[in-house]
C-alpha positions in Angstrom: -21.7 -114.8 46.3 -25.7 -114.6 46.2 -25.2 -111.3 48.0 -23.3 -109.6 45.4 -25.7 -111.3 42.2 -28.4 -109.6 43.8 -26.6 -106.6 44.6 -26.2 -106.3 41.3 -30.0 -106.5 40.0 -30.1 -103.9 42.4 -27.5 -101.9 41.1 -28.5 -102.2 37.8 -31.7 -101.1 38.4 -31.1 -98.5 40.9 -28.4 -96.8 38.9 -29.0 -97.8 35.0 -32.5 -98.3 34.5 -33.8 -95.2 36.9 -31.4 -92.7 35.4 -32.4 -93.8 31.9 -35.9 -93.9 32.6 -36.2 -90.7 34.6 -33.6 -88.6 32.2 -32.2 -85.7 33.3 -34.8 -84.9 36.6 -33.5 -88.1 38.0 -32.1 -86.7 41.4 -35.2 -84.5 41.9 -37.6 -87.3 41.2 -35.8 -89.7 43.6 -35.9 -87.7 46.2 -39.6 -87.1 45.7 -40.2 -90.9 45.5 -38.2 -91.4 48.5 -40.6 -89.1 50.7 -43.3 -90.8 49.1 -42.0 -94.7 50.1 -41.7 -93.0 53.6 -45.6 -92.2 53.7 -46.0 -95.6 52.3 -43.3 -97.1 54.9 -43.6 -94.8 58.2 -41.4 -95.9 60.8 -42.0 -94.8 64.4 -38.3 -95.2 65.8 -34.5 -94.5 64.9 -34.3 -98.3 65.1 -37.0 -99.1 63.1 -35.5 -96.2 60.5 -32.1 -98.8 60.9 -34.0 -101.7 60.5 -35.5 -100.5 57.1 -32.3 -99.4 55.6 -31.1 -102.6 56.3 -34.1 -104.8 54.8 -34.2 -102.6 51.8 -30.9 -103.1 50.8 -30.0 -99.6 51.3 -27.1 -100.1 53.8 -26.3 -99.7 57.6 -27.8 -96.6 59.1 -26.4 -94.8 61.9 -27.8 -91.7 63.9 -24.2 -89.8 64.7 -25.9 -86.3 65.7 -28.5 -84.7 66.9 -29.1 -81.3 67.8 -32.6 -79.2 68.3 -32.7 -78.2 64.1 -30.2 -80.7 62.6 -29.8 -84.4 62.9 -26.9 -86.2 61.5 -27.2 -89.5 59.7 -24.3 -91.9 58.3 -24.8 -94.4 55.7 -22.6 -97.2 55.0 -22.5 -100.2 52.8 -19.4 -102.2 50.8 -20.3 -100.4 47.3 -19.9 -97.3 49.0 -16.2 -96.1 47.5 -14.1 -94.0 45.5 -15.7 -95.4 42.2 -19.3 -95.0 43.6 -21.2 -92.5 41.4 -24.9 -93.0 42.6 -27.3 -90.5 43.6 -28.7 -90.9 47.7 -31.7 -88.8 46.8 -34.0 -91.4 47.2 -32.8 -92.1 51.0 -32.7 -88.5 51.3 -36.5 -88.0 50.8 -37.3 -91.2 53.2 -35.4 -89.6 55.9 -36.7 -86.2 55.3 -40.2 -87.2 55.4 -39.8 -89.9 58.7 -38.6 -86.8 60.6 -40.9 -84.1 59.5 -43.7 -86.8 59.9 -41.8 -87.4 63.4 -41.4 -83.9 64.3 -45.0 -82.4 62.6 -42.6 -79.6 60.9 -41.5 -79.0 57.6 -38.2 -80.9 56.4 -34.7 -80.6 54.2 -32.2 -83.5 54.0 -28.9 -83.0 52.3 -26.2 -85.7 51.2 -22.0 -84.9 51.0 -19.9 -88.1 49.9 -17.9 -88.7 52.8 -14.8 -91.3 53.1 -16.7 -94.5 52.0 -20.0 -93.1 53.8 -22.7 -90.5 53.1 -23.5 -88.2 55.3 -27.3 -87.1 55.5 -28.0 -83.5 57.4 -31.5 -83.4 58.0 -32.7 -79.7 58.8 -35.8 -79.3 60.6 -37.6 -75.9 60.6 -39.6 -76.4 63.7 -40.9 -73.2 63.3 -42.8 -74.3 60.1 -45.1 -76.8 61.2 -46.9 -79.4 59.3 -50.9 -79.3 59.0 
């Protein structure tokens, strides 16, 4: 029970308060924000990247695919359904900006609403390296 009353702080916050605060640029925004809490955050391993969803309350992170420009992320979590209408921007930056801080080459990270999960694509142009 504790779990879900402060899932729901966080719920509230995450997908009433934002959305009304940042208006209409809401998705853009978060996904800036998110590559900013990554430069904040930096992790130095996909396990460490796990461990982070996990302790911010983001849910479980797995790594399903990886491939030389594309790596494949899953997110799960029990608010994660049919009726769930939020915007994954916000994880979307963090990951983008762990890799391309990981890799040294400019990043893009993409969300699709899967089956109760998201699925992140994170495309790495390696060829378009970070100074």
């Amino acid at each position: 029970m504790e779990r879900q009353i402060k899932q729901f702080g966080y719920d509230l916050i995450r997908n009433d308060v934002l959305k009304e605060v940042l208006g209409k640029e809401h998705d853009t925004l978060l996904y800036w924000i998110g590559k900013s809490l990554a430069r904040k955050y930096p992790v130095a391993t996909i396990e460490e990247l796990i461990s982070f969803f996990e302790d911010a309350n983001w849910g479980t992170l797995n790594h399903i695919k990886e491939k030389k420009q594309v790596q494949t992320f899953e997110l799960s979590g029990p608010w994660i359904t049919k009726q769930d209408t939020r915007c994954y921007q916000l994880e979307a930056g963090f990951l983008s900006q762990q890799l391309e801080t990981w890799h040294n080459c400019i990043t893009g990270t993409t969300y699709s609403v899967k089956k109760e999960a998201i699925h992140f694509t994170v495309e790495l142009d390696r060829k378009d390296l970070v100074n």
